[in-house]
C-alpha positions in Angstrom: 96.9 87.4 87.8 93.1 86.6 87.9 93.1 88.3 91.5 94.0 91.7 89.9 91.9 91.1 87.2 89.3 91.1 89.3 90.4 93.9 91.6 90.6 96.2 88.0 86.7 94.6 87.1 85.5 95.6 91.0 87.4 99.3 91.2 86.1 100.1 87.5 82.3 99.4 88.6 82.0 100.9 91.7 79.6 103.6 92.0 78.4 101.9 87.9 75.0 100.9 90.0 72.9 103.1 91.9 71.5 100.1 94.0 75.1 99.3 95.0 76.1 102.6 95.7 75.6 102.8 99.7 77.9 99.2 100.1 80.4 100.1 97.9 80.9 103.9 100.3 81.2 101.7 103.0 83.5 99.6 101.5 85.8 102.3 101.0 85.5 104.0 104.5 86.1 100.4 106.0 89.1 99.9 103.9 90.2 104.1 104.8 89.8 102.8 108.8 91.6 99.6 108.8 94.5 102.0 106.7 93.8 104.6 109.8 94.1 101.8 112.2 97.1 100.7 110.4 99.1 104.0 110.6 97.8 104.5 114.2 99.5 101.4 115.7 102.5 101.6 113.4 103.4 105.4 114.9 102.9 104.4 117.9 105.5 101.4 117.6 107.6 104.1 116.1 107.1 106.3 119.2 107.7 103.6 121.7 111.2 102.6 120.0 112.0 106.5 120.1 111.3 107.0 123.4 113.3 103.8 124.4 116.0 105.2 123.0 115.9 108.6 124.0 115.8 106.8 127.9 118.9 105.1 127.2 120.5 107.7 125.6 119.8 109.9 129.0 120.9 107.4 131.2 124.1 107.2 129.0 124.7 110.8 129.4 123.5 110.9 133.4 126.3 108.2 133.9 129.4 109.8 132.0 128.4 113.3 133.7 128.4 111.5 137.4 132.1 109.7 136.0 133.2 112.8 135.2 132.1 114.5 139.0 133.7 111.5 140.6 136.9 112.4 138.8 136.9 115.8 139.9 140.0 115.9 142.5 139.5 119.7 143.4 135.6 119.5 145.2 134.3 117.2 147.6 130.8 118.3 147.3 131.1 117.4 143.2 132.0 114.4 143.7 129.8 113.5 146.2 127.1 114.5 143.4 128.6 112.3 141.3 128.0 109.6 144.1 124.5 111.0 144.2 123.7 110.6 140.5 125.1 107.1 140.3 122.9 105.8 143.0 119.7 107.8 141.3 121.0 105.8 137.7 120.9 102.8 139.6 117.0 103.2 141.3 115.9 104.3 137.8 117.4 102.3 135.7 117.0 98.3 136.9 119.3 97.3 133.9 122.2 99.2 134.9 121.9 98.7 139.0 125.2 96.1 138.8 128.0 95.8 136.5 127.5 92.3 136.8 124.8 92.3 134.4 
C-alpha cells in the first residue's frame, strides 16, 4: 500500500516544479522506451512462434499432397513427384528425414 501511495504523491507532482521539469520528461520518455522495447521483443516472439507454425503447417500439407501422388495408380510421372517431394521434405525438414524419430 505505501508503494502506491507513493506512486499517487510522485504522478500528482510531476511537472508541480519548474526546476524538475526537464527529469521528470525524461522520466517519462524512458519509461515510454523500455514500454517500446517491451512490445518490440514481445511481437517479435509472437512472430517467431507464427512463422514456426506456418513451417510445420507447410510441411504437413507438402507431405499429404506427395501421399496422395504416390497413391495415384493411373500416372507414373505423378508418382514419381510424389517420390520427388518426399525426398525435398526430407532435405528441408531435418525433424521429419526418418520415421524413426
Amino acid at each position: 500500500m505505501k508503494l502506491y501511495v507513493k506512486l499517487i504523491k510522485y504522478f500528482g507532482s510531476l511537472f508541480s516544479d519548474p526546476n524538475r521539469l526537464a527529469f521528470d520528461l525524461e522520466v517519462i520518455k524512458t519509461i515510454i522506451s523500455f514500454l517500446g522495447l517491451f512490445a518490440t521483443i514481445f511481437a517479435g516472439i509472437g512472430l517467431y512462434i507464427n512463422y514456426q507454425e506456418g513451417r510445420e503447417r507447410l510441411i504437413t500439407e507438402r507431405f499429404t499432397k506427395a501421399v496422395e501422388q504416390i497413391a495415384n495408380k493411373d500416372n507414373e510421372t505423378v508418382r514419381i513427384g510424389g517420390i520427388y517431394s518426399l525426398e525435398r521434405i526430407a532435405q528441408d525438414s531435418h525433424k521429419d528425414y526418418s520415421t524413426r524419430g
